[in-house]
N, C-alpha and C positions, 0 to 999 in steps of 0.2 A: 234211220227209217223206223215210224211207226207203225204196229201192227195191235189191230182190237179185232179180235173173235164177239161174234155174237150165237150162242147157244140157243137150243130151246129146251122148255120144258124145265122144271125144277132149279138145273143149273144153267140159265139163259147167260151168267156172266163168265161161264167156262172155266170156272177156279179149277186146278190141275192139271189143265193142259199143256201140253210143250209144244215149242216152235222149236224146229231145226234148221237153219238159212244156210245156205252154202252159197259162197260168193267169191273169185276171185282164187280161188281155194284154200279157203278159210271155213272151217266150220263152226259156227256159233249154235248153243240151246240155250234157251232160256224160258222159264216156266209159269205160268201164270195162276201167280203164289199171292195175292195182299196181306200185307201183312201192317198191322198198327201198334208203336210204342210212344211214348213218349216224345213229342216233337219230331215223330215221323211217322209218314203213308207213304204207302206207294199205289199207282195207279194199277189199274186192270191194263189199259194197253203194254204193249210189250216193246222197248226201244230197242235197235240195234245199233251197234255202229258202225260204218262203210268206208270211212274215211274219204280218199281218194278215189273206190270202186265205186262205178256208176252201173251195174250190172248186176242183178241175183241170177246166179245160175236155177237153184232151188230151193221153195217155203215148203216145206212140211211141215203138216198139222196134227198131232198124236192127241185126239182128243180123251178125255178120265175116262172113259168106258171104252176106250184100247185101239179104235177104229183111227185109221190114217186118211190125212187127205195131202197129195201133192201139189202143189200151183206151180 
């Protein structure tokens, strides 16, 4: 599963946010970091992996200025 935050204001690409997914009951974070070296980027969207779970229990959204949002 792919996940793209769209921000506003200054940081519209939401660099430092975290996603917390809970699925299956399994909890993944992962944080929306880019980072560029040498023969590597990585994207602004945020991938998960689900495997065989077809279900998110819970997306939480802890965006850089502290504020949460649940889906």
């Amino acid at each position: 599963m792919r996940v793209e935050l769209v921000g506003k204001g200054a940081n519209w690409n939401t660099i430092g946010a975290w996603f917390e997914l809970t699925a299956g009951g399994v909890v993944q974070r992962c944080q929306v970091m880019p980072t560029c070296s040498y023969l590597l980027q990585v994207e602004l969207p945020v991938t998960f992996g689900l495997g065989q779970i077809d279900q998110i229990d819970v997306l939480k959204v802890i965006w850089p200025d502290g504020s949460q949002q649940t889906i």
